[in-house]
Gaussian input, Z-matrix of N, CA and C with variables (Angstrom, degrees):
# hf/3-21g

backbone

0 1
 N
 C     1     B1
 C     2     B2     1     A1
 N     3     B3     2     A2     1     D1
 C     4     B4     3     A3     2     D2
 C     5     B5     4     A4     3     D3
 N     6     B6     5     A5     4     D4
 C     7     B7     6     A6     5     D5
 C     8     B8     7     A7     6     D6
 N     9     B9     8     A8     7     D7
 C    10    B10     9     A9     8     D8
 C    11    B11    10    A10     9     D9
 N    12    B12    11    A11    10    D10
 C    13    B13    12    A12    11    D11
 C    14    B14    13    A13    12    D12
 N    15    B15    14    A14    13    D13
 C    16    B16    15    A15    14    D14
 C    17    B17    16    A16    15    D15
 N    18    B18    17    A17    16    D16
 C    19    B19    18    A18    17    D17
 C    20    B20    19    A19    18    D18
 N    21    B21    20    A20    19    D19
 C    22    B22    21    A21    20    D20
 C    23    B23    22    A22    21    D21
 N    24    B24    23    A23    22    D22
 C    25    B25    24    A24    23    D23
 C    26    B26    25    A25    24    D24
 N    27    B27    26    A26    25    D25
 C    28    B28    27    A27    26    D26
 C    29    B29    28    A28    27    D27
 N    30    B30    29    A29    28    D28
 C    31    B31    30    A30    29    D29
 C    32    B32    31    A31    30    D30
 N    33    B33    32    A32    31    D31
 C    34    B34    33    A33    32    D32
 C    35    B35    34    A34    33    D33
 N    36    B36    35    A35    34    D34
 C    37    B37    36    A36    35    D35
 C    38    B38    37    A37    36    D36
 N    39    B39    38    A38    37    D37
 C    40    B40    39    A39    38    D38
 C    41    B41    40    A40    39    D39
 N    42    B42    41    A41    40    D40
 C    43    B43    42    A42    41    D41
 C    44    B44    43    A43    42    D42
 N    45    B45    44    A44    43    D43
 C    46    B46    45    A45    44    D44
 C    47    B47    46    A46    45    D45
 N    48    B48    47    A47    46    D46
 C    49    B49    48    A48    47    D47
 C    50    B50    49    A49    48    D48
 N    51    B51    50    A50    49    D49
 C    52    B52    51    A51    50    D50
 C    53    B53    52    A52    51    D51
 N    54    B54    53    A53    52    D52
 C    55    B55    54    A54    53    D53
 C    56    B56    55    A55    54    D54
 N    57    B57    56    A56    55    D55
 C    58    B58    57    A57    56    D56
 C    59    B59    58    A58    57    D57
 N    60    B60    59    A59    58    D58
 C    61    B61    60    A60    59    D59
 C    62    B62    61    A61    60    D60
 N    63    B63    62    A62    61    D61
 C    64    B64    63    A63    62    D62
 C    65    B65    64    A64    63    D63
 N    66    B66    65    A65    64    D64
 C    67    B67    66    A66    65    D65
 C    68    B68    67    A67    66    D66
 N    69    B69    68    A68    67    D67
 C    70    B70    69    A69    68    D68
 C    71    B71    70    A70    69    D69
 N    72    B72    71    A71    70    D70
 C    73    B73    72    A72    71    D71
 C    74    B74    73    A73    72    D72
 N    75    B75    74    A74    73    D73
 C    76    B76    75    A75    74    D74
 C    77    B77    76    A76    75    D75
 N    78    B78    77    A77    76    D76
 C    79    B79    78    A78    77    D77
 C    80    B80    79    A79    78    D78
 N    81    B81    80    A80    79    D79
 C    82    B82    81    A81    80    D80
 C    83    B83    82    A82    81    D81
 N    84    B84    83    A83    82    D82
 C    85    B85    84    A84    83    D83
 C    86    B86    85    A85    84    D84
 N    87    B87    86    A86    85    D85
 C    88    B88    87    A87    86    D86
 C    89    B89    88    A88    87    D87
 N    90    B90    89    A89    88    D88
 C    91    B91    90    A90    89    D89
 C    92    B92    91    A91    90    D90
 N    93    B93    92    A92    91    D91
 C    94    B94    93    A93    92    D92
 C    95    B95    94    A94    93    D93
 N    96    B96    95    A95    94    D94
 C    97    B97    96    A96    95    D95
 C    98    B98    97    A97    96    D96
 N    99    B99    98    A98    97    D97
 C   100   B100    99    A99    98    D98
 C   101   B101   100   A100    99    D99
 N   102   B102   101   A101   100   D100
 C   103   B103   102   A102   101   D101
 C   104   B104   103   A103   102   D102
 N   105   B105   104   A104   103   D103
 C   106   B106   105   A105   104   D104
 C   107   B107   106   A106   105   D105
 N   108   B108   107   A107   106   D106
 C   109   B109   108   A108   107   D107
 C   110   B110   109   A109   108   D108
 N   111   B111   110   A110   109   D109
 C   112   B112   111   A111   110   D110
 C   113   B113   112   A112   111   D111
 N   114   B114   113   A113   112   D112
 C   115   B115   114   A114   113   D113
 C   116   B116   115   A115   114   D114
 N   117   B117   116   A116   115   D115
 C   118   B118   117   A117   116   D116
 C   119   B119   118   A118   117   D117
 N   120   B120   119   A119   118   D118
 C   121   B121   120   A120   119   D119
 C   122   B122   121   A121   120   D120
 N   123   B123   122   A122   121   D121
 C   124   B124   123   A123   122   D122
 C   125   B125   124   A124   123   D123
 N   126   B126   125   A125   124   D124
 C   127   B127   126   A126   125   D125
 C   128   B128   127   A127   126   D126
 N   129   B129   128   A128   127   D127
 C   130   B130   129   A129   128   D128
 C   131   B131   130   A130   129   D129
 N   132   B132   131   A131   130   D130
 C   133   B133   132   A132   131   D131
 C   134   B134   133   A133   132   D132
 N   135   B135   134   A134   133   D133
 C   136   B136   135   A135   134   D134
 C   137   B137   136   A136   135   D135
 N   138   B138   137   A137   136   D136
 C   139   B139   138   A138   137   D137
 C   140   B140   139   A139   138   D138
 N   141   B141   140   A140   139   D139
 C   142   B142   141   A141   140   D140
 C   143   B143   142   A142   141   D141
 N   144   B144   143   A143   142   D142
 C   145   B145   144   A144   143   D143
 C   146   B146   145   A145   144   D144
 N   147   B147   146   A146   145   D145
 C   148   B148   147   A147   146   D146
 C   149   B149   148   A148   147   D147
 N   150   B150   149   A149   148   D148
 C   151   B151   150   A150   149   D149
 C   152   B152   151   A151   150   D150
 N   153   B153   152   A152   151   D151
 C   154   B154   153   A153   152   D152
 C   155   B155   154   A154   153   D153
 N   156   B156   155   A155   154   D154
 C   157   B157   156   A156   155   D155
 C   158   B158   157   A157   156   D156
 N   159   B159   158   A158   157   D157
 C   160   B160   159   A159   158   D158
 C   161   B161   160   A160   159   D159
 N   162   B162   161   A161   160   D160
 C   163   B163   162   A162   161   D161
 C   164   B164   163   A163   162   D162
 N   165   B165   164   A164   163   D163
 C   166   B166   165   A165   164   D164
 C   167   B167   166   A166   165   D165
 N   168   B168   167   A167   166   D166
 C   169   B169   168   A168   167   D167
 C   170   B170   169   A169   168   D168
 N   171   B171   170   A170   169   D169
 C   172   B172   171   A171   170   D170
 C   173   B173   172   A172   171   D171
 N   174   B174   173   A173   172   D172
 C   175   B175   174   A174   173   D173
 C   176   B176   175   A175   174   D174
 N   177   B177   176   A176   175   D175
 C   178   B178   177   A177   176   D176
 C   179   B179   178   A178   177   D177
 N   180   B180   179   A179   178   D178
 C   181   B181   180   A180   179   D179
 C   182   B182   181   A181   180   D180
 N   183   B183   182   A182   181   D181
 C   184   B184   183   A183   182   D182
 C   185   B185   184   A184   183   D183
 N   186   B186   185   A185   184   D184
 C   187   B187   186   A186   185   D185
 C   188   B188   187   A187   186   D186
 N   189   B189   188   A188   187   D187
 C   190   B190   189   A189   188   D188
 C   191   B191   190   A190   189   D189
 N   192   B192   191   A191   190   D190
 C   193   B193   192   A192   191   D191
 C   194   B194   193   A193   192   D192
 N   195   B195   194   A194   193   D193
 C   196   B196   195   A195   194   D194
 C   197   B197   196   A196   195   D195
 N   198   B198   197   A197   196   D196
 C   199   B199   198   A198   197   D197
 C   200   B200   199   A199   198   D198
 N   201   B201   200   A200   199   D199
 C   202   B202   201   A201   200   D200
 C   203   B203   202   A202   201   D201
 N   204   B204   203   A203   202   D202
 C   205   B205   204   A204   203   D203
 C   206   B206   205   A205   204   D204
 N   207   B207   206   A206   205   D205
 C   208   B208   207   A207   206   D206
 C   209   B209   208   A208   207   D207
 N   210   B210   209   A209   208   D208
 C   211   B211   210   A210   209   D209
 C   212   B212   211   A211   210   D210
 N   213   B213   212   A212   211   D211
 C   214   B214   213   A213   212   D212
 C   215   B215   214   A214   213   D213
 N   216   B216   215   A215   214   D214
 C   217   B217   216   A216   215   D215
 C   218   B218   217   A217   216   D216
 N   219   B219   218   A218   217   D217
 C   220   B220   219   A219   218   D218
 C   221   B221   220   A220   219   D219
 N   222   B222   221   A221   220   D220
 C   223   B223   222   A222   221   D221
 C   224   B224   223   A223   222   D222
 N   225   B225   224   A224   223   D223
 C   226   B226   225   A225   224   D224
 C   227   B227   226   A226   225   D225
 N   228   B228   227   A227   226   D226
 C   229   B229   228   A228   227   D227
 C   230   B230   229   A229   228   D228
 N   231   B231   230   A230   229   D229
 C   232   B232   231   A231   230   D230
 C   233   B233   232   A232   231   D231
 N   234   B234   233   A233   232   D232
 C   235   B235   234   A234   233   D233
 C   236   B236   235   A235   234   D234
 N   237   B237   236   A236   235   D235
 C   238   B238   237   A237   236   D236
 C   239   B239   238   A238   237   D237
 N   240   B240   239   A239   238   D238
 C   241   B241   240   A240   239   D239
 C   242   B242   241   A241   240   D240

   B1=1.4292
   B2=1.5259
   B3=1.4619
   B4=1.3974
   B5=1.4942
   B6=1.5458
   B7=1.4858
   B8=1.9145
   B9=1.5530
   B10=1.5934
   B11=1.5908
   B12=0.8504
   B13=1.4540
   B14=2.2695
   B15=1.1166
   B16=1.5452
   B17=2.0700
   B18=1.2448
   B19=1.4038
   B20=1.8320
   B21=1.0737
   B22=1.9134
   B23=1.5294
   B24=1.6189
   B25=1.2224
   B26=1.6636
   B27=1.1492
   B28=1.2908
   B29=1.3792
   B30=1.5406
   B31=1.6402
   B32=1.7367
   B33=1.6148
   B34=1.5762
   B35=1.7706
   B36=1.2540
   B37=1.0462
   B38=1.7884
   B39=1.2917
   B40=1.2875
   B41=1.5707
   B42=1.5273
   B43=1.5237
   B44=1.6331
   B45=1.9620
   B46=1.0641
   B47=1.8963
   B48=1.5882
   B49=1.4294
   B50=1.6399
   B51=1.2366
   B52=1.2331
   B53=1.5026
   B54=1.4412
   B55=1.2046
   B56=1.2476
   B57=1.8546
   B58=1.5507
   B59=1.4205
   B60=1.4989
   B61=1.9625
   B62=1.6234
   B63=1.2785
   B64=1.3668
   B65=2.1248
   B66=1.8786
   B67=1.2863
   B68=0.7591
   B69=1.6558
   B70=1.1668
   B71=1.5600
   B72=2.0329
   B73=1.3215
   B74=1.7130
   B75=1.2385
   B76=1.8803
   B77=1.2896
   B78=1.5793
   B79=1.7047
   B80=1.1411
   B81=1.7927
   B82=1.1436
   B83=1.6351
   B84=1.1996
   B85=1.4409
   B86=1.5010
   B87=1.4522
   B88=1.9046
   B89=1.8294
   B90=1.8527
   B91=1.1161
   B92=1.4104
   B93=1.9633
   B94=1.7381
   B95=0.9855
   B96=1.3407
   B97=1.4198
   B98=1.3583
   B99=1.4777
   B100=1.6556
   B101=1.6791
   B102=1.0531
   B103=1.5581
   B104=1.6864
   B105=1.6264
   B106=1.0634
   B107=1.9144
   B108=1.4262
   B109=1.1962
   B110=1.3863
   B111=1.3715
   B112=1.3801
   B113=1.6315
   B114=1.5454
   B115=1.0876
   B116=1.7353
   B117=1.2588
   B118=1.3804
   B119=1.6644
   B120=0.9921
   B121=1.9621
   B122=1.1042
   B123=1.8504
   B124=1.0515
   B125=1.7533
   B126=1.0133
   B127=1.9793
   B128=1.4193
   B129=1.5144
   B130=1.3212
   B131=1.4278
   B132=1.4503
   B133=1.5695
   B134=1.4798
   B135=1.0930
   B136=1.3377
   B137=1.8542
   B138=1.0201
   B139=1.9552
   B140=1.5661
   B141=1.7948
   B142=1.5777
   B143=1.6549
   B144=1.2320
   B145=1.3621
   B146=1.5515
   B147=1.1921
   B148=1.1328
   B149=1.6832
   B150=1.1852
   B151=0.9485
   B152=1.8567
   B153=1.5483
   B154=1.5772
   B155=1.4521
   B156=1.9477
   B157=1.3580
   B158=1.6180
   B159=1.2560
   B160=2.0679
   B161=1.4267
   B162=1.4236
   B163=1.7913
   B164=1.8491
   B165=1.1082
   B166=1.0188
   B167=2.0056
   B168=1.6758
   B169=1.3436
   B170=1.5819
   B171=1.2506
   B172=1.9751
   B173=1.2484
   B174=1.3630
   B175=1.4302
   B176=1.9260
   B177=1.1495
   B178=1.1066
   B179=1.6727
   B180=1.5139
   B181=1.7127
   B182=1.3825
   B183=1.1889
   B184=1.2534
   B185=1.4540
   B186=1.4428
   B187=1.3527
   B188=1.5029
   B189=1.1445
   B190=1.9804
   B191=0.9709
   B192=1.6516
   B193=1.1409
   B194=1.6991
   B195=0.6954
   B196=1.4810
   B197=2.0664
   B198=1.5123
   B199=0.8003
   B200=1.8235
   B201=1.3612
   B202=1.3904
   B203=1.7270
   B204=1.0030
   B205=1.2897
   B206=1.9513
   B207=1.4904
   B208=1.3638
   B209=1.7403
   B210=0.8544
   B211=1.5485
   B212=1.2881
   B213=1.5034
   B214=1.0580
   B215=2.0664
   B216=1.3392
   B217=1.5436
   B218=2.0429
   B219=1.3276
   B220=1.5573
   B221=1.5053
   B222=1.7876
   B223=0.9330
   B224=1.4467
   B225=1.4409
   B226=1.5707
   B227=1.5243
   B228=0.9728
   B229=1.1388
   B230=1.8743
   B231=1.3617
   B232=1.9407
   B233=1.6286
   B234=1.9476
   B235=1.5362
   B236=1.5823
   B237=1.0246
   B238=1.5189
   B239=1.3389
   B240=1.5225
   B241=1.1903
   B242=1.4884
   A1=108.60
   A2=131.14
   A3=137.89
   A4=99.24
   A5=103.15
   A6=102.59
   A7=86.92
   A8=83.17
   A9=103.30
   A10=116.20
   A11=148.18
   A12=156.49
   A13=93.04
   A14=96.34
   A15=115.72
   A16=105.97
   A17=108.25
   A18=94.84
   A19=99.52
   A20=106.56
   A21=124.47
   A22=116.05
   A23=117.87
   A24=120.23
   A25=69.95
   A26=139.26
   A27=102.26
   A28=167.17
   A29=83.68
   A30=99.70
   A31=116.66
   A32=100.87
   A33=103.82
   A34=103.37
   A35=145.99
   A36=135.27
   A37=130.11
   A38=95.17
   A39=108.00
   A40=114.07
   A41=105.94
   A42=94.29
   A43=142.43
   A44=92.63
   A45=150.67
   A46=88.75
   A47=103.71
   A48=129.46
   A49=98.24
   A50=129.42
   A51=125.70
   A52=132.47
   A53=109.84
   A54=113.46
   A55=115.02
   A56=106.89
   A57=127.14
   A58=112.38
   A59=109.14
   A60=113.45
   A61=99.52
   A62=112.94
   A63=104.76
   A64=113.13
   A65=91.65
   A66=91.32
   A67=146.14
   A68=110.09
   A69=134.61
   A70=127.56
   A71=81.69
   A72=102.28
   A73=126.21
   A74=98.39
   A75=125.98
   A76=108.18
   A77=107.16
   A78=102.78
   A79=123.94
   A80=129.52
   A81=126.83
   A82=90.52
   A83=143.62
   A84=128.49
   A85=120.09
   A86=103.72
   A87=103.67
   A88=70.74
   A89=138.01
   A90=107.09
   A91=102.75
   A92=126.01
   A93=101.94
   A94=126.90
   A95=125.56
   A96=134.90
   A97=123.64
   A98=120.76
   A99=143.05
   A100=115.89
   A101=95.54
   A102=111.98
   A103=111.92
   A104=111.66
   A105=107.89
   A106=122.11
   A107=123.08
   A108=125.38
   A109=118.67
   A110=122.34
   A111=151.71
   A112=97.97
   A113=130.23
   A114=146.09
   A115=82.53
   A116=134.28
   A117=137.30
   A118=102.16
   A119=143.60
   A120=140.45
   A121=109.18
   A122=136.91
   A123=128.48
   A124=104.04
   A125=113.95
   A126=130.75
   A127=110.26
   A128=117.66
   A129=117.82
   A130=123.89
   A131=119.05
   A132=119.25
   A133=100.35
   A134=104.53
   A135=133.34
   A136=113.69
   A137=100.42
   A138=90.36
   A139=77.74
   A140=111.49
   A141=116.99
   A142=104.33
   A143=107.87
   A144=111.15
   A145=141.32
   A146=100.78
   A147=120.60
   A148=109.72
   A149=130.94
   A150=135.97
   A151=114.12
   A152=91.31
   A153=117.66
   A154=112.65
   A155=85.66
   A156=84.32
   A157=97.82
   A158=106.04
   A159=96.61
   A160=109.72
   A161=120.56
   A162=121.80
   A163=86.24
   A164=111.02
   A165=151.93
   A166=107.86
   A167=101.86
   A168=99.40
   A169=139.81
   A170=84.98
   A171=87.27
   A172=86.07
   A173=164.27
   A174=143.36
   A175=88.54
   A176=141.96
   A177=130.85
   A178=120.42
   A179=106.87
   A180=102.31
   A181=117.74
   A182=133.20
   A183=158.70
   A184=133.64
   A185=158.01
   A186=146.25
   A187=96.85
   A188=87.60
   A189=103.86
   A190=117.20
   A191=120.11
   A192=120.31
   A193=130.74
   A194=125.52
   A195=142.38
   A196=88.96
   A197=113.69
   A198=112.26
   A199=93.49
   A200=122.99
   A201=135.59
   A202=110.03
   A203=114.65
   A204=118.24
   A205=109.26
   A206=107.01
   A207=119.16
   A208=93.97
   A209=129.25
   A210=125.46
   A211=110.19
   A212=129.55
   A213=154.61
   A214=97.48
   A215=108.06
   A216=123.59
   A217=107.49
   A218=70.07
   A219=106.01
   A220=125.14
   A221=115.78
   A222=119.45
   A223=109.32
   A224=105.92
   A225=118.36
   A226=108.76
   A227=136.76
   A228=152.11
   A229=118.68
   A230=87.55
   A231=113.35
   A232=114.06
   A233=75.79
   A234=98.41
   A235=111.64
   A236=122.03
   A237=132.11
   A238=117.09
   A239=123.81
   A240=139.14
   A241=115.79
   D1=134.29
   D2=176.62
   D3=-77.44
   D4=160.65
   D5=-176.52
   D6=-112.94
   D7=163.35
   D8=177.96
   D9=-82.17
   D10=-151.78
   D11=-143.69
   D12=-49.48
   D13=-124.96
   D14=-151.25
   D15=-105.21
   D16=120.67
   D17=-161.32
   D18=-73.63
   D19=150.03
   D20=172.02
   D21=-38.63
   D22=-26.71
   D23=-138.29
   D24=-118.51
   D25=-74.32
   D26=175.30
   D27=-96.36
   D28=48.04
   D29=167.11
   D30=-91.94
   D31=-34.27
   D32=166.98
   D33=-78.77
   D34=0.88
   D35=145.43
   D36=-60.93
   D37=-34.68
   D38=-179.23
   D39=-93.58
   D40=-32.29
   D41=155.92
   D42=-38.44
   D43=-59.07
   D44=176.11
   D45=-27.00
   D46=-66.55
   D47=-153.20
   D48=-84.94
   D49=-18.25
   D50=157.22
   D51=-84.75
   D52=-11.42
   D53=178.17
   D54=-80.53
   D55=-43.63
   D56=168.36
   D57=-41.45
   D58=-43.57
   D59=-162.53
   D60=-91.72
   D61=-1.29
   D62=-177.62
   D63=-97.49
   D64=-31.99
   D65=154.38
   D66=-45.71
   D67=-46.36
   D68=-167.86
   D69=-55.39
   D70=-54.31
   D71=172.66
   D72=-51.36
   D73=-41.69
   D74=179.31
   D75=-52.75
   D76=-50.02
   D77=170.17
   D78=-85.04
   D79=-1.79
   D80=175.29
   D81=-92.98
   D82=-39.66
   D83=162.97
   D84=-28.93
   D85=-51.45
   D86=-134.46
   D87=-84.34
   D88=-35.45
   D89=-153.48
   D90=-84.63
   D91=-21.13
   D92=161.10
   D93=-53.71
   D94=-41.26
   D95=179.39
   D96=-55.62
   D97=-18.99
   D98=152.26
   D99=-69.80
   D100=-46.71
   D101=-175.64
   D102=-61.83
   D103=-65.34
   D104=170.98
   D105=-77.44
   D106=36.59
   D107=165.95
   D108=-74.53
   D109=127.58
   D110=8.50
   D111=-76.15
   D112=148.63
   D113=-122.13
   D114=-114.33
   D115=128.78
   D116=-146.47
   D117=-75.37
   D118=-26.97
   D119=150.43
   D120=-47.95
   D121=-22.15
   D122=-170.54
   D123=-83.32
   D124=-14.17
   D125=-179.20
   D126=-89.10
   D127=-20.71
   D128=171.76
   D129=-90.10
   D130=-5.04
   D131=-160.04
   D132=-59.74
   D133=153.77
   D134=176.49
   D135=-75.10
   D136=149.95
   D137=-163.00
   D138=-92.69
   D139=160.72
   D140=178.62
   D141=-89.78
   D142=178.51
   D143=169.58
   D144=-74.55
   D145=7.99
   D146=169.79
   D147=-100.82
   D148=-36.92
   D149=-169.54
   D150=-77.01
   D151=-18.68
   D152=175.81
   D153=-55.76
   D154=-50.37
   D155=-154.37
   D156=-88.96
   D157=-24.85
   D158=177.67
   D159=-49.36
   D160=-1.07
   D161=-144.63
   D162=-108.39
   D163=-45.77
   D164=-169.98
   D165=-59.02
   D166=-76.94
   D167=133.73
   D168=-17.53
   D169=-73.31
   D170=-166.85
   D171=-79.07
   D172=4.29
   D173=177.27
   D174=-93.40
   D175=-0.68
   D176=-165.45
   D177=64.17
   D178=2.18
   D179=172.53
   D180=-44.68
   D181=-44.47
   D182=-124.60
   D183=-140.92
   D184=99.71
   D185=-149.38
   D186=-83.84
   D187=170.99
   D188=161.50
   D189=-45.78
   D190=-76.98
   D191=157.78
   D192=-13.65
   D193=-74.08
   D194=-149.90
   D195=-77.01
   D196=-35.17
   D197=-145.34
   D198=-95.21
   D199=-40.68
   D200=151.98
   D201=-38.61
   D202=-34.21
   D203=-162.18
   D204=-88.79
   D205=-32.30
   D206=-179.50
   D207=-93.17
   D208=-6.01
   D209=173.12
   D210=-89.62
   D211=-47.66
   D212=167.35
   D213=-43.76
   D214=-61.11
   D215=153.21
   D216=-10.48
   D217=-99.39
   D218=169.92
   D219=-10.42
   D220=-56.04
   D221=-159.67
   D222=-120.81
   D223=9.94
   D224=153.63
   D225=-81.57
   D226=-55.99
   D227=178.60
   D228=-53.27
   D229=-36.77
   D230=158.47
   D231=-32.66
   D232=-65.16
   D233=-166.21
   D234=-69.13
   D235=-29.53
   D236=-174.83
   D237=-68.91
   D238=-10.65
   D239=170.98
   D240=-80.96

């Protein structure tokens, strides 16, 4: 005798097989998402302006003076934020 519509056994098979591929997927997420840590924009930041000018400094562009004085700049402008 043929059976009518869709047998019982494989719909909880196919469940079964979606729950598995969905795990799967979750742990193939969470371990790129480990892998590529620090998150690839975090490698591009931009250095601040202060960091310019210490650069700036130690390259000898710049005296003490001048260079105390744009820091001095700097951290008024800090504060104003």
């Amino acid at each position: 005798m043929m059976h009518d519509g869709v047998d019982p056994n494989l719909i909880w098979i196919l469940f079964g097989l979606t729950i598995w591929l969905a795990a799967i997927g979750g742990a193939v997420a969470v371990t790129v998402r480990a892998v590529r840590w620090p998150p690839p924009r975090a490698a591009t930041r931009l250095p601040s302006p202060l960091d310019l000018l210490e650069r700036r400094f130690a390259a000898g562009e710049i005296s003490r003076e001048d260079f105390d004085e744009a820091r001095a700049r700097l951290r008024e402008h800090e504060l104003d934020l």
